[in-house]
C-alpha positions in Angstrom: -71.4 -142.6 -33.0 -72.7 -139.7 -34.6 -71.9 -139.4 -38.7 -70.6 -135.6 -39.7 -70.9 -134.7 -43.2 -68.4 -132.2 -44.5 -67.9 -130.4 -47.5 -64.9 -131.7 -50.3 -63.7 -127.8 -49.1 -63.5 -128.6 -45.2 -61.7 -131.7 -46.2 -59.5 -129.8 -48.5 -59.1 -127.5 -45.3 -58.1 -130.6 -43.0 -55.6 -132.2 -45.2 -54.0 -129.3 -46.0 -53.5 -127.7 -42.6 -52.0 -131.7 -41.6 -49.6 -131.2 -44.6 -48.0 -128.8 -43.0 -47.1 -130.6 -39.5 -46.2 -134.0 -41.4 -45.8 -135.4 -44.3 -49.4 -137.0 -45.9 -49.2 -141.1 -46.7 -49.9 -141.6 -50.2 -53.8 -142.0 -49.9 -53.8 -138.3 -48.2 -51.6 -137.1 -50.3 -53.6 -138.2 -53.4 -57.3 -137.3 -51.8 -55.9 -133.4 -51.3 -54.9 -133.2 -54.7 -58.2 -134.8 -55.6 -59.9 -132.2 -53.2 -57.7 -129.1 -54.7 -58.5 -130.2 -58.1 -62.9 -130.8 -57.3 -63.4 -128.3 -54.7 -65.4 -125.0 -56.0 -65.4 -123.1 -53.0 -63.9 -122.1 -49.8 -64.3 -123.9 -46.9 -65.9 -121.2 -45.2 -68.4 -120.3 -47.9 -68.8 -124.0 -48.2 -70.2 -124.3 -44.5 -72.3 -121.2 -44.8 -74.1 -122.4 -47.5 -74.6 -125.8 -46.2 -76.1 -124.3 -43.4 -78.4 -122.1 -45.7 -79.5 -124.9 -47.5 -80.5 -126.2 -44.4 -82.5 -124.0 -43.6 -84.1 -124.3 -46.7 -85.6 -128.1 -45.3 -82.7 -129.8 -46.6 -81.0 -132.8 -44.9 -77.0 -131.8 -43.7 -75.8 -134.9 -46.2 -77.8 -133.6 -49.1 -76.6 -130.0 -48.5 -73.0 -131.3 -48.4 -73.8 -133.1 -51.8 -75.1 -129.6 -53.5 -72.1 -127.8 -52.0 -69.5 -130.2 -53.6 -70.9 -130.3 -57.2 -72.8 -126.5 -57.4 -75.1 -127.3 -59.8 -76.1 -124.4 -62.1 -79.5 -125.1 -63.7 -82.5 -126.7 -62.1 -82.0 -129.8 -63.8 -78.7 -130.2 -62.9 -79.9 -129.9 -59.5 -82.6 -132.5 -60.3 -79.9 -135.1 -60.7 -77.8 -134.5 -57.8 -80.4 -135.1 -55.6 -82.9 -137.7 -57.2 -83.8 -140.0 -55.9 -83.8 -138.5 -52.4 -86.1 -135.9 -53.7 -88.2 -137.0 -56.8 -90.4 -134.0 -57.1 -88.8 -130.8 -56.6 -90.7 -128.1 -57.2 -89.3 -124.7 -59.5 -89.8 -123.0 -56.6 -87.5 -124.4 -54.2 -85.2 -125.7 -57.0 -84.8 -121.5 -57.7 -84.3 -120.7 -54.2 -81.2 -123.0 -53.5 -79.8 -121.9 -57.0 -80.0 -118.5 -55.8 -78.2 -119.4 -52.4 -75.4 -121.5 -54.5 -75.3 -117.9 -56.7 -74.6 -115.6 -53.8 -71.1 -117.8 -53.3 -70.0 -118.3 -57.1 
């Protein structure tokens, strides 16, 4: 079985397009309000940038990560994704800042 990672906006997507064929159970209902409340972007932009960050050498799980908390400073980024990448370089730490820019 193959693991897909999705962004809180795809999930927000999911849940809300099955909200409108039948009625969510409690736990759905209280994960979409959850994902309307956390979400910072559209599910579109969310997947385009996961795929940019990608591209940038990033693993699809860690991409997902940066897409649901759109970190803002290089530090910031530092924490979401320590320990998985200890030393991140200014270099790349400005590069994926500047792809989570082009979508703010």
């Amino acid at each position: 079985m193959k693991i897909t990672y999705i962004p809180l906006a795809k999930a927000k997507e999911l849940l809300t397009e099955a909200s409108v064929s039948r009625e969510l159970n409690s736990i759905q209902a209280s994960a979409l309000r959850h994902l309307n409340k956390f979400s910072k972007v559209e599910s579109k932009d969310a997947e385009e940038i996961c795929d940019k960050l990608v591209s940038l050498g990033l693993e699809q799980d860690l991409a997902v990560k940066i897409v649901d908390i759109m970190p803002s400073s290089v530090d910031e980024l530092r924490a979401v994704i320590y320990p998985r990448i200890q030393n991140l370089d200014a270099e790349t730490g400005e590069k994926i800042l500047a792809v989570l820019q082009k979508s703010r």
